[in-house]
C-alpha positions, 0 to 999 in steps of 0.5 A: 522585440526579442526581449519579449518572444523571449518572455513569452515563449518562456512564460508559455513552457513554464505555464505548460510544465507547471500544468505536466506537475500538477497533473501528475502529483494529481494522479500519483495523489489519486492512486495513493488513495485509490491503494490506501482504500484498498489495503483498508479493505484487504485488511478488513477482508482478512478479518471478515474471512477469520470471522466467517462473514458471508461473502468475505472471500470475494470483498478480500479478492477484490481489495487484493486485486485493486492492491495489484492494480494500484501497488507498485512492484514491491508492495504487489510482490509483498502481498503475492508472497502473502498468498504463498501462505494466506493464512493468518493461522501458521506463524509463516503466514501471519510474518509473511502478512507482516511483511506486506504490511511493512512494506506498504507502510514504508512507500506510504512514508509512514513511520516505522513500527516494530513486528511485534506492535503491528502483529498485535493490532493485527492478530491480537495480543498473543506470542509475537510474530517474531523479533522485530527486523529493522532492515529488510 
């Protein structure tokens, strides 16, 4: 008899800490989507401002806003030293850019890409940012 409240009290927590797990890679999984939207449209925000679009300046302060909501801290502190310089017209502002570019693409595990690349598709061809910084 033991034997079997045994067995089920364990089938019981292993069934509820299996639901706690999967919940929450369901909201991490939704998040990180939520935040890839939103650094797409920061992107194509800034591109928008650069080009005049009417109405640019809102959609980029909204997708901005959004990376506030779903960034973690480091992604979030990366954008808001973008904004110290939110242009993409002094060297300062395009590295700072860069930078918060990195720092997304690092939390997304993606893999990594020189200064120098990111600052072409970014900017278009050119003279470079900078040299590229494998450690920050």
């Amino acid at each position: 008899m033991a034997e079997v409240v045994t067995a089920l009290v364990a089938g019981v927590v292993l069934g509820a800490w299996g639901s706690w797990l999967a919940r929450r890679n369901e909201k991490k999984a939704a998040t990180e989507r939520l935040l890839v939207e939103a650094l797409n449209d920061l992107v194509g925000g800034i591109a928008d401002v650069a080009a005049k679009v009417p109405y640019a300046q809102a959609r980029y302060a909204s997708a901005l806003a959004r990376v506030g909501l779903h960034g973690s801290l480091g992604i979030v502190q990366a954008f808001r030293r973008h904004q110290d310089d939110a242009t993409t017209i002094t060297a300062e502002g395009r590295q700072l850019l860069v930078d918060a570019v990195q720092q997304a693409r690092r939390e997304l595990r993606q893999q990594h890409v020189a200064d120098d690349a990111l600052s072409v598709l970014l900017f278009g061809t050119g003279k470079p940012v900078s040299s590229d910084r494998t450690e920050r």
